[in-house]
N, C-alpha and C positions, 0 to 999 in steps of 0.2 A: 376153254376156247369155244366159242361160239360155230356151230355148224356151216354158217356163212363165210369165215376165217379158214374152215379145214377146208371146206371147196375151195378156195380161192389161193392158198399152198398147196392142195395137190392138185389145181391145173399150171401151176408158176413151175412145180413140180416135174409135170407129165411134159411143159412144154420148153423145158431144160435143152431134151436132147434135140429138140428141132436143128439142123447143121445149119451154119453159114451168118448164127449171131454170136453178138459178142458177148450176151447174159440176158438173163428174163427177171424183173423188176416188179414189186408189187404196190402199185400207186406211185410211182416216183412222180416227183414233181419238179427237180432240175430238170434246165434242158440237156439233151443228148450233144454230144462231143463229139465231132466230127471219126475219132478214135472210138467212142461209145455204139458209132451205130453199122451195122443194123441191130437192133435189140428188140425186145418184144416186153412192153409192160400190159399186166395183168392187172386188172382195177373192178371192183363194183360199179352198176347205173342205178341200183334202183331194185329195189324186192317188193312183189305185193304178196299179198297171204288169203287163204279162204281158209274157211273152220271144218274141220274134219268133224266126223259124227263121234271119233271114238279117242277124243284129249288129245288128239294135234292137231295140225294145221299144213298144210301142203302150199309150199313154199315156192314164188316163180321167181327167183335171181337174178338179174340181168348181168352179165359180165362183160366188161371189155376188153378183148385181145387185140392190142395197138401194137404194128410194126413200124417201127421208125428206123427212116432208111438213109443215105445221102447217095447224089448221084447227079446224072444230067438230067434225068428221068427216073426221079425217086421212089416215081410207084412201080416201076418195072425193076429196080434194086429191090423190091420188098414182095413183087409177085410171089417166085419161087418160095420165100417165107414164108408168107400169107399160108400158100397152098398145102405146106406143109405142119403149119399151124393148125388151120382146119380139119386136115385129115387127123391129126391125133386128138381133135378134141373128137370129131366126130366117130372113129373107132373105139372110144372110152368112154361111155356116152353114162356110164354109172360112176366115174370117177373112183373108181374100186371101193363101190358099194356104199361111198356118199352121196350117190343124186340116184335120181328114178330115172334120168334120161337128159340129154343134151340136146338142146335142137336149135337153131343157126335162127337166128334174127335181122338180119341183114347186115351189111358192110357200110365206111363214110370214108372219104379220101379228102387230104388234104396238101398243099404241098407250100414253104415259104423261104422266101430266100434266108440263106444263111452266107456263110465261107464255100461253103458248099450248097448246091439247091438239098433243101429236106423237104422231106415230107411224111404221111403215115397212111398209113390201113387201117382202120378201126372196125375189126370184127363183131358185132356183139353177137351173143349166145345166151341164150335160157339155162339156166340148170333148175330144173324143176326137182327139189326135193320134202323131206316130211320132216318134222322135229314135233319136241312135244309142243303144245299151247301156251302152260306157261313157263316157257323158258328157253332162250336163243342156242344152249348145248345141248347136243342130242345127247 
């Protein structure tokens, strides 16, 4: 399993116990079900790499932590989520010893009509971490 993969299970993982979703998704691509949400899908953006001096490479992750919520006011169903999302990525910032650090990249909102108004949070976050050069498992 590729080091990019063990990040991205143990933050779907860490953000399990988040209270007040109905489950955390990794890439899902159906839409949420009025029953499905609020939920939290965990997804890659985008990885760039620089060459370490000593056969690795030091890895910058982009991750996306999407709250998808329904409601009359779907980003205020997905605040309290949100907020609790961020605080456990941000207090595990090594992902138990899979990244060097986590650090917050900015948030995007969006919201569309459904049965119910929906909408989401889209946190990204950096996980900067190291693997060897040639090869995507640490």
């Amino acid at each position: 399993m590729t080091k990019r993969e063990q990040i991205l299970q143990a933050i779907a993982t860490l953000l399990a116990a988040v209270p007040g979703t109905t489950g955390v998704y990794r890439s899902r691509e159906d839409a949420m079900s009025r029953e499905e949400s609020p939920a939290i899908v965990v997804r890659p953006d985008g990885e760039q790499v620089s060459e370490n001096t000593n056969g690795y490479v030091d890895a910058r992750l982009t991750v996306l932590v999407e709250v998808y919520a329904r409601g009359t006011v779907p980003d205020q169903v997905a605040d309290p989520i949100a907020e609790a999302a961020f605080a456990a990525m941000m207090d595990n910032p090594t992902l138990g010893a899979l990244a060097i650090d986590v650090t917050e990249d900015g948030t995007d909102f969006d919201t569309e009509g459904a049965d119910q108004d929906a909408g989401f949070t889209a946190m990204r976050f950096v996980v900067w971490h190291r693997r060897p050069r040639n090869r995507l498992a640490d």
